[in-house]
C-alpha positions as CSV (number, residue, x, y, z in Angstrom):
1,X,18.1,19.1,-10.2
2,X,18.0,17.3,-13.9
3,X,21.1,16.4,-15.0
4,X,20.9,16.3,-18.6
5,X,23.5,14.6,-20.6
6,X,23.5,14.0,-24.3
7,X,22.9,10.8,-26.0
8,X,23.9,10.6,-29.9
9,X,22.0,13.0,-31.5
10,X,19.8,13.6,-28.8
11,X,20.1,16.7,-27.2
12,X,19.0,18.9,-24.2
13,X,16.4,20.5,-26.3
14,X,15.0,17.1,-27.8
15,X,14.8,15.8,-23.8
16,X,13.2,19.3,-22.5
17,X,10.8,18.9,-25.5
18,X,10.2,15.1,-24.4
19,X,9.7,16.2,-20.5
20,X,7.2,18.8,-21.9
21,X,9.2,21.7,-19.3
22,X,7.8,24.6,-20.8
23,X,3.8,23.1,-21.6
24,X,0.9,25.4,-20.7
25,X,-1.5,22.8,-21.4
26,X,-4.1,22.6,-18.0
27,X,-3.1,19.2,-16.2
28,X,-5.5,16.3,-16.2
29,X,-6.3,14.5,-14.2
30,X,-3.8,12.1,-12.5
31,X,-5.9,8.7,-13.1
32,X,-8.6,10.1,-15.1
33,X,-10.5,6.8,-16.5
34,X,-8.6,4.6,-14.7
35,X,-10.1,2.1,-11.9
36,X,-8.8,1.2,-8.6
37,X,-9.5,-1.4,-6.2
38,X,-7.8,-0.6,-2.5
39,X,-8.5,-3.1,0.1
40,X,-8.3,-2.1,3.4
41,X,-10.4,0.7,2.2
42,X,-12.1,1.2,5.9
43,X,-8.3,1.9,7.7
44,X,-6.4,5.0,7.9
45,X,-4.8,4.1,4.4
46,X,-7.5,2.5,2.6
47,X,-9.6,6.0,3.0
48,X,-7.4,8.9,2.7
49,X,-6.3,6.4,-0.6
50,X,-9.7,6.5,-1.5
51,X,-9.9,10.5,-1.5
52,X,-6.8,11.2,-3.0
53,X,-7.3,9.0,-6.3
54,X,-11.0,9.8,-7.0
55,X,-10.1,13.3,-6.8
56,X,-7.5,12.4,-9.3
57,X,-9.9,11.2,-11.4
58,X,-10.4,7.4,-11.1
59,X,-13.0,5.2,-10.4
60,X,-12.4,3.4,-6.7
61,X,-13.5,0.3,-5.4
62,X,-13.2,0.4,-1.7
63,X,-12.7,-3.4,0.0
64,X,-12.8,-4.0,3.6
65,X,-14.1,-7.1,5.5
66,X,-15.4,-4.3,8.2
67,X,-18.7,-3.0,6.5
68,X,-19.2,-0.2,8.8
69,X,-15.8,0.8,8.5
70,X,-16.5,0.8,4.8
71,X,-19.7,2.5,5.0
72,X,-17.7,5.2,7.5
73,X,-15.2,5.7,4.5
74,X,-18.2,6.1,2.0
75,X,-19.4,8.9,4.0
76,X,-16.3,11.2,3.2
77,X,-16.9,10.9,-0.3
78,X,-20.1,11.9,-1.7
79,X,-20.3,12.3,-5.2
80,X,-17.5,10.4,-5.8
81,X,-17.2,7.4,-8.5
82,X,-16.7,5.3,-5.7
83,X,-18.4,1.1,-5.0
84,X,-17.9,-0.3,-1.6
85,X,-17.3,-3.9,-1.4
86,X,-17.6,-5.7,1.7
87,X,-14.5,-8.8,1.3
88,X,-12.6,-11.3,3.0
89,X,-9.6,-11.6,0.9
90,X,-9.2,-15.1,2.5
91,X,-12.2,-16.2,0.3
92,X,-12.0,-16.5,-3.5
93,X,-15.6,-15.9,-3.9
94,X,-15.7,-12.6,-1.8
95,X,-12.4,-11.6,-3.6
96,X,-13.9,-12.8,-7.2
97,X,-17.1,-10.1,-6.2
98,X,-14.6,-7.2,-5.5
99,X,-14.1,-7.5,-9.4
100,X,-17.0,-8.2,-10.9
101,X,-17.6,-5.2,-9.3
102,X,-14.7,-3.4,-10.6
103,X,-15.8,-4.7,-14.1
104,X,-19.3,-2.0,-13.5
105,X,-16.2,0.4,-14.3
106,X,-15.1,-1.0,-17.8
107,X,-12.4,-3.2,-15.5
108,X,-9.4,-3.3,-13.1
109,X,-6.6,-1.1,-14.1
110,X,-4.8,-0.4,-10.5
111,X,-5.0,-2.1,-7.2
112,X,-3.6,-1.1,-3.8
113,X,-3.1,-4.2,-2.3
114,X,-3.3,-2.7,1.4
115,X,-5.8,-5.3,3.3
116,X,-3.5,-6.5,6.1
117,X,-4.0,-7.9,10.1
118,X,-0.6,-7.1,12.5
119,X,-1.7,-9.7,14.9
120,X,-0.3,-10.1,18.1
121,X,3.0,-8.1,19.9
122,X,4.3,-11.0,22.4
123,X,8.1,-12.3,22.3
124,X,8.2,-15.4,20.5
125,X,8.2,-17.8,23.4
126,X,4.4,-16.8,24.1
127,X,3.2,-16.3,20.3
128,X,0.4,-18.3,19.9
129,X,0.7,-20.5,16.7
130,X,-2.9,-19.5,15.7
131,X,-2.8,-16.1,15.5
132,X,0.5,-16.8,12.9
133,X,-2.0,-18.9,10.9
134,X,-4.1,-15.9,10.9
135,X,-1.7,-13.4,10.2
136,X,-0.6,-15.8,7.2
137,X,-3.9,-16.2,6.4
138,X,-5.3,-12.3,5.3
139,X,-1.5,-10.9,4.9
140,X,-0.1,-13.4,2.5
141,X,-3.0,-15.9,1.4
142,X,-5.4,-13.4,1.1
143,X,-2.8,-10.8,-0.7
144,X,-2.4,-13.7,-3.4
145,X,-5.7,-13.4,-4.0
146,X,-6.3,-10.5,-4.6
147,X,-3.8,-9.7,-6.7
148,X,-4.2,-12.9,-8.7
149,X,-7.9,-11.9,-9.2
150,X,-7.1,-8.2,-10.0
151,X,-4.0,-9.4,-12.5
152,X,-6.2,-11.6,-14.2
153,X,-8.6,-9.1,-15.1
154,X,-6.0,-7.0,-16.0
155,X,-3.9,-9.4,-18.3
156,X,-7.3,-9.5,-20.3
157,X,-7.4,-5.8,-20.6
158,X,-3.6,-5.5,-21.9
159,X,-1.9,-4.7,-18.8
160,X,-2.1,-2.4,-14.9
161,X,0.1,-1.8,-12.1
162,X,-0.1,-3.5,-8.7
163,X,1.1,-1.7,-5.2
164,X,1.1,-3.8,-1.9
165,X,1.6,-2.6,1.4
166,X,4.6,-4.2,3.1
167,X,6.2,-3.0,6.1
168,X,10.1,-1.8,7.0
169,X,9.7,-4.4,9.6
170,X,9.6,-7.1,7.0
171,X,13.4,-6.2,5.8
172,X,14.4,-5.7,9.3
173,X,12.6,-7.3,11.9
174,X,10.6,-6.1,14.9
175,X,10.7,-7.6,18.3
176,X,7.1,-9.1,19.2
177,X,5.7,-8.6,15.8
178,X,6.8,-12.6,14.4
179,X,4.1,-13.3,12.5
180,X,3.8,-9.4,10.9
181,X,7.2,-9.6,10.2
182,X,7.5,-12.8,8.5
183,X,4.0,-12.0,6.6
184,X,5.4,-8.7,5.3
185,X,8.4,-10.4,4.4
186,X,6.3,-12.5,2.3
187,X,4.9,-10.3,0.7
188,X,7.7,-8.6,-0.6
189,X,8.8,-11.8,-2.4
190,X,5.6,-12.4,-3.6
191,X,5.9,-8.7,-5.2
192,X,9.1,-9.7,-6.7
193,X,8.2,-12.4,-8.0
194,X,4.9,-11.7,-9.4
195,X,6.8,-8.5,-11.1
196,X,8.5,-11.4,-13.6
197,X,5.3,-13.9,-14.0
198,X,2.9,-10.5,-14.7
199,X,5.7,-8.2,-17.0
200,X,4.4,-10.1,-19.9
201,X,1.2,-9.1,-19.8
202,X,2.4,-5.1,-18.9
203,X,1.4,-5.3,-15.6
204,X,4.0,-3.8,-12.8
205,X,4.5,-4.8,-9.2
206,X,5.8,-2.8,-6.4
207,X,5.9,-2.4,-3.0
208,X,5.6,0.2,-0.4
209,X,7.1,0.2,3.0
210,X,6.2,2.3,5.5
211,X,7.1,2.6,9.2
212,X,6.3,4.6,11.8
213,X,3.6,6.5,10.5
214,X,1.2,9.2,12.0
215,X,-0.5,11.3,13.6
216,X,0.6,10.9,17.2
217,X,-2.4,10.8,18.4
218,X,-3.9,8.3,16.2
219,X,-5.9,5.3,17.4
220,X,-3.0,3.0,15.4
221,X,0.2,4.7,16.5
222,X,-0.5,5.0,20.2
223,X,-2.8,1.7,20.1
224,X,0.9,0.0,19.3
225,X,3.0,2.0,21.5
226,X,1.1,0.4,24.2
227,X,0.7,-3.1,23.4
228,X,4.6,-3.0,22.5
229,X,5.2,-1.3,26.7
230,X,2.8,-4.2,27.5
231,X,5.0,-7.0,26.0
232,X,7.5,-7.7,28.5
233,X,10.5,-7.1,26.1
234,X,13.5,-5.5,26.8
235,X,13.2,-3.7,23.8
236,X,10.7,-1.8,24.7
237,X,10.4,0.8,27.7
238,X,7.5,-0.1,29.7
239,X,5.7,3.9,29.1
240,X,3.6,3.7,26.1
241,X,4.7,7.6,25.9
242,X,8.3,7.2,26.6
243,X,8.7,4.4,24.1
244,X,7.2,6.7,21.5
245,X,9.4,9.8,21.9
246,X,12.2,6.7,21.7
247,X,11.0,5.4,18.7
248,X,10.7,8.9,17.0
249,X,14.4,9.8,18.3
250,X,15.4,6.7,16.4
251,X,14.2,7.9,13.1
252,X,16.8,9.8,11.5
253,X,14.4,12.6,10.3
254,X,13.1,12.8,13.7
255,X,9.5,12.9,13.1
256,X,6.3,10.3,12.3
257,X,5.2,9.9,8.4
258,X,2.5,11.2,7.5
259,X,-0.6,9.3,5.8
260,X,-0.3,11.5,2.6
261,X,3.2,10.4,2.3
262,X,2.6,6.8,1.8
263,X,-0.6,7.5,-0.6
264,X,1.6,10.0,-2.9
265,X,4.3,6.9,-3.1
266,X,2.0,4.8,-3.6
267,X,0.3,6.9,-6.6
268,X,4.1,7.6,-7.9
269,X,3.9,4.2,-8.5
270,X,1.0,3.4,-9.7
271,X,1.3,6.3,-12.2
272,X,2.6,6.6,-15.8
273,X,5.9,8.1,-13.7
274,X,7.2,5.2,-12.9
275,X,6.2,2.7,-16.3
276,X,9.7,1.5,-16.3
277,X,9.7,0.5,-12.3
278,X,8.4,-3.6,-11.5
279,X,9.4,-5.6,-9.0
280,X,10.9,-3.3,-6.4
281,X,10.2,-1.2,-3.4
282,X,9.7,2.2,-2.2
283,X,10.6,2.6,1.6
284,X,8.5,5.1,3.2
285,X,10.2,5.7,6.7
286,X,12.2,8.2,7.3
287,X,15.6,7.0,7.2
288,X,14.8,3.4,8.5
289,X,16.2,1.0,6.1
């Protein structure tokens, strides 16, 4: 429910008449004319992403470094104003391509920030120091340059909203997952930060966090169920399918996310809706915080 309360001379009729309750007017749509670059595009996220906002009406540029992943995701949407870019976000030039490309469309106005690697799930005495570097690498370096690129091109085009894909683990930590953690972590203060450096120019920057996200039987979910039983902590119970029906019983909704959750937060904030929200984050996890 509302609550309405009045301010001055403004009352409940001027604030129904400014929330447009009672309009009959057919809806556009959502991000009609806008343009979107999501990296990650060829992942779970990346392509359901990729549905929902050019059926909203925007123009998508889908980013992966996989370029059969990417041309997987091109597949499911024919018809569609939708450019695949094939991108290592470690690599200015690559990254610098994704928006030229993105410029076919009159310019960047979103971007999903979503390209990420979770590296390995070992206790910290056995993390390799290499795969860190590489974590560091795509999930913080290469975030940076993305959204540098994309707020650049925005800035000149008098403003946009950012979204990057952090994790719950990054505010709460994970056993095995050190270099995830601490990436994610990262990114969330680059989100923060950016918000201030980019409100200027009328661009907005949030994150979403989401954890423990769906279906069961998705590659992703039951792919880390079993590397976490494989890891030799005492965290975790040694049955892939054990530890998930744990891991579910610890969410206080009892039950995964699903995809379409994260991509309507994710469009909440990229949207009009939420003009007045920078700098912040939207936890997508049931509970976990």
């Amino acid at each position: 429910m509302l609550a309405l309360r009045r301010v001055g001379s403004i009352g409940v009729a001027a604030v129904s008449a400014t929330l447009n309750f009672s309009s009959c007017e057919e809806k556009q749509p959502r991000f009609a004319g806008k343009t979107i670059v999501i990296t990650g595009g060829g992942g779970t996220f990346g392509r359901v992403g990729a549905k929902y906002f050019a059926k909203e009406g925007a123009n998508v540029v889908l980013v992966d470094v996989n370029r059969k992943a990417l041309d997987e995701a091109m597949a499911t949407l024919p018809g569609a104003n939708v450019e695949a870019v094939a991108c290592d976000v470690r690599d200015a030039d690559s990254v610098a391509a994704v928006v030229r490309t993105a410029q076919k469309f009159g310019g960047v106005d979103l971007l999903w920030n979503n390209a990420g690697y979770q590296g390995q799930m070992k206790p910290l005495l056995e993390y390799s120091a290499k795969d860190v570097q590489l974590v560091m690498d795509i999930n913080v370096v290469g975030g940076f340059n993305v959204l540098q690129a994309c707020a650049r091109d925005m800035a000149g085009r008098g403003g946009g909203a950012v979204v990057q894909t952090g994790s719950v683990a990054g505010l709460r930590g994970t056993p095995t997952m050190n270099a995830y953690v601490a990436s994610k972590a990262a990114v969330h203060g680059l989100t923060m930060t950016a918000a201030k450096d980019l409100a200027p120019h009328k661009i907005r920057v949030n994150t979403v966090m989401p954890a423990l996200i769906g279906p069961e039987d998705g590659f992703m979910w039951k792919r880390q169920n079993e590397l976490h039983a494989a890891s030799g902590s005492p965290y975790f119970d040694r049955d892939a399918d054990v530890l998930a029906k744990k891991k579910v019983g610890g969410v206080p909704l009892k039950r995964l996310g699903e995809v379409e959750e994260v991509v309507e937060a994710v469009a909440f904030l990229l949207s009009e809706d939420a003009s007045y929200i920078t700098g912040t984050s939207l936890v997508v996890a049931g509970g976990m915080a």
